[in-house]
N, C-alpha and C positions, 0 to 999 in steps of 0.2 A: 719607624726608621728601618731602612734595610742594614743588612750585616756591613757591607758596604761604608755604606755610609756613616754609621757606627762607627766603623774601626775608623775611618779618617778623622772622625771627629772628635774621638780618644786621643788619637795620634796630633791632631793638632794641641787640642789644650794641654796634651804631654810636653810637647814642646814649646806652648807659651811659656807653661810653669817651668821648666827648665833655666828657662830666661828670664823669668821676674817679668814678663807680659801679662798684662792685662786684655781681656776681649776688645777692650777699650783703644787703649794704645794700638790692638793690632787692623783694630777700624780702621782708628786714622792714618796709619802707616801704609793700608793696600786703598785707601780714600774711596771706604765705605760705610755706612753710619755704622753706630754699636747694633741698632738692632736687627740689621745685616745680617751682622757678624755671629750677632747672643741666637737667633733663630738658627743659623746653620752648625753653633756648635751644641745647642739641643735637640738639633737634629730634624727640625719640622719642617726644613728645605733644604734639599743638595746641593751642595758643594758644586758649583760651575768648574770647568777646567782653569777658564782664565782667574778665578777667585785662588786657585792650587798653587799656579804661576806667582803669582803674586805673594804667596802665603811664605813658598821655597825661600822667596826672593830673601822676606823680614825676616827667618829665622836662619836661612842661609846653611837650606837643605836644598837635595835634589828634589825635585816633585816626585820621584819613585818614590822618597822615606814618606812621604806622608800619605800613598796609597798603600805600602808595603812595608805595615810596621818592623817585621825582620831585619830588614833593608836600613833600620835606624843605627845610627854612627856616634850619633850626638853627645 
């Protein structure tokens, strides 16, 4: 997994668990399977733009916080 990619995907299960998310829940909420989801937050495929979009959308961040963890408000 690149640095990259890492940090996003720290940043996002930071913010499921903030929320009582599940990888589960956050499937079917951007209407992608679990193992979608469980591969991009272990990190063995990248995080698409449109997947980010989406991601903001359920936890109801900018897309910047979830590429720039600094940037988190939450």
């Amino acid at each position: 997994m690149q640095q990259d990619e890492a940090l996003i995907s720290t940043q996002v299960r930071a913010l499921l668990d903030e929320r009582s998310l599940s990888g589960s829940e956050l499937a079917r909420r951007i209407g992608a399977s679990q193992s979608y989801v469980s591969r991009r937050l272990r990190g063995e495929v990248p995080w698409r733009a449109s997947d980010l979009g989406r991601i903001a959308k359920v936890v109801n961040v900018p897309v910047a916080d979830l590429v720039d963890p600094a940037r988190t408000t939450a």
